[in-house]
C-alpha positions in Angstrom: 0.0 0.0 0.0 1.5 3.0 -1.0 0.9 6.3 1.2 0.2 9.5 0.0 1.9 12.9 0.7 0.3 14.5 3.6 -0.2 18.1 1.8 -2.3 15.9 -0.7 -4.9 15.2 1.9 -7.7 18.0 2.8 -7.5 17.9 6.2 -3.9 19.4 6.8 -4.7 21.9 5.0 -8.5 22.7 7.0 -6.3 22.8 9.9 -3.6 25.2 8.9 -6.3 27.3 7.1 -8.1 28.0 10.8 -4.9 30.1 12.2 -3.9 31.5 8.6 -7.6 33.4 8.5 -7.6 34.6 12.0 -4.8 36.6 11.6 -5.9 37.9 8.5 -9.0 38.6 9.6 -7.2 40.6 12.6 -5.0 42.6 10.4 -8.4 43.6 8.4 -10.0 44.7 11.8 -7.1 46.7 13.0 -6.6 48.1 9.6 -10.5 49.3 10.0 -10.3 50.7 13.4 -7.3 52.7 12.9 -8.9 54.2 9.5 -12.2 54.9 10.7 -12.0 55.8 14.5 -15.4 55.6 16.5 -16.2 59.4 17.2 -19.4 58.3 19.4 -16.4 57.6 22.2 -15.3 60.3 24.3 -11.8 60.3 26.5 -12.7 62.4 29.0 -15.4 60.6 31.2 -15.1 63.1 34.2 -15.2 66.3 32.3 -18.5 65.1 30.9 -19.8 63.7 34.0 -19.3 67.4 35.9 -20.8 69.2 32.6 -24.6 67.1 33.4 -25.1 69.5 36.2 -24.6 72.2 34.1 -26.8 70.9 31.0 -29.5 69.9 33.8 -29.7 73.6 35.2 -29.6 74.8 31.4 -33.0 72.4 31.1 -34.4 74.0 34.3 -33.6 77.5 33.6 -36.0 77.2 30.0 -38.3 75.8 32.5 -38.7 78.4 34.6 -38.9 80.9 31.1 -41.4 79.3 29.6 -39.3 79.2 27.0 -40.4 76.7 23.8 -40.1 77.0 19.8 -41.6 75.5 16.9 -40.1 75.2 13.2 -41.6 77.9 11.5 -39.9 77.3 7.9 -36.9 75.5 6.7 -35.2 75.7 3.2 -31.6 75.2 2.1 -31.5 79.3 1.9 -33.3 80.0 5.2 -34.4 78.6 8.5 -37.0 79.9 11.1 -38.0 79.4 14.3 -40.8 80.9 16.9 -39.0 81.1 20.0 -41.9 82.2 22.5 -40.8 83.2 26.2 -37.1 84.2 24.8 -36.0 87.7 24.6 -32.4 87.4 23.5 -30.3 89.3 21.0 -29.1 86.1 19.0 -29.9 82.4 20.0 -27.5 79.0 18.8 -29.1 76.8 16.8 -27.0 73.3 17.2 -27.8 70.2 14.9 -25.6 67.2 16.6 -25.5 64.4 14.0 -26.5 60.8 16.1 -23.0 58.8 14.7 -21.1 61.7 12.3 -19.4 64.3 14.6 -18.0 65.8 11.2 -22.1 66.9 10.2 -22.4 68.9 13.2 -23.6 72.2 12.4 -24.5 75.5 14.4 -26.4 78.6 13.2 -26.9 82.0 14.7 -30.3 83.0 14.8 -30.9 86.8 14.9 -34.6 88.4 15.8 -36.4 89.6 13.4 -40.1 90.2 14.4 -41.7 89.3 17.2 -41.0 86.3 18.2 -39.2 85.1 15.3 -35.6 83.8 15.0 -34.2 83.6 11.8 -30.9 82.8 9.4 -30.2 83.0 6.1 -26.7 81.6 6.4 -25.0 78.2 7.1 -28.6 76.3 6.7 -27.2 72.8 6.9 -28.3 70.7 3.6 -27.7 68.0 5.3 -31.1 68.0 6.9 -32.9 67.3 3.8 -31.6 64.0 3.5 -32.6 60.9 5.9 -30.6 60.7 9.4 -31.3 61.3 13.2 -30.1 64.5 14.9 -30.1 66.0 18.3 -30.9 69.3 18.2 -29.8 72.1 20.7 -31.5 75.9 21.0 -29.3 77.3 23.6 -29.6 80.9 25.2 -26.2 83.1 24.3 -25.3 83.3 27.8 -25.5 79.5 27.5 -28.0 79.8 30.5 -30.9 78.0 29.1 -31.1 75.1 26.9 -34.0 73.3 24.6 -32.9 69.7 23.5 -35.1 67.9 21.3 -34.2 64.4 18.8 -35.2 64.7 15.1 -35.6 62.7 12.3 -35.0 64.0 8.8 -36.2 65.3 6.0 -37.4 68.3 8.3 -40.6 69.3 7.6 -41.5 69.9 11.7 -39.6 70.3 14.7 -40.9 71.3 18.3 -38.3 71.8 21.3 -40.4 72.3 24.8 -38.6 72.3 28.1 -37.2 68.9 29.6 
């Protein structure tokens, strides 16, 4: 009976195959995390942790104002809001993308009349296309603070007190 050459038989090769993939699978994961870092994860855990006192009494202080707002209108040349209860000179309009820091986006909105908050510049066109967003209107004094989570194509938007 004559014996065959082991590299002729399947199993060898199953075998050595097992070890071969896992390290190339590795080098693919590496290779992906060190391209495209994860931007949901933040370094500085105590920083943030102090800051939710702060955000809390932002929430608290719009409380106390009565201060909400509704989308009036919103176009790639112009964005409005009524802001009733607010009697700023110039508010911050934040749009925080869910899972792309680099679509973050903040407006300046500037009174027009009565209780109307408007821009005409940096209107995010992102915001006609589908995603999720958290959405900031924050006082300038950075004193009060409406929070609300949208989903896009905007076509309404309310932000009330938390």
């Amino acid at each position: 009976m004559e014996e065959t050459a082991w590299y002729k038989h399947r199993w060898p090769w199953v075998l050595i195959s097992i070890p071969f993939i896992a390290v190339v699978w590795g080098m693919f994961m590496i290779t992906v995390v060190v391209l495209h870092p994860d931007d949901v994860v933040d370094d500085n855990y105590y920083q943030d942790g102090m800051a939710i006192n702060q955000r809390l009494d932002m929430d608290r202080n719009a409380r106390h104002l009565h201060i909400h707002a509704k989308l009036l209108s919103y176009s790639p040349k112009r964005i409005a809001l009524a802001v009733d209860g607010a009697r700023d000179s110039a508010l911050v309009l934040k749009f925080s993308h869910i899972t792309d820091e680099s679509k973050d986006r903040k407006i300046i909105l500037y009174p027009e009349h009565g209780n109307v908050y408007a821009t005409t510049r940096n209107v995010p066109g992102e915001l006609r296309f589908p995603g999720v967003w958290y959405v900031d209107l924050i006082g300038p004094d950075g004193d009060w603070r409406l929070r609300t989570r949208i989903s896009t194509p905007l076509n309404h938007m309310e932000l009330i007190p938390k």
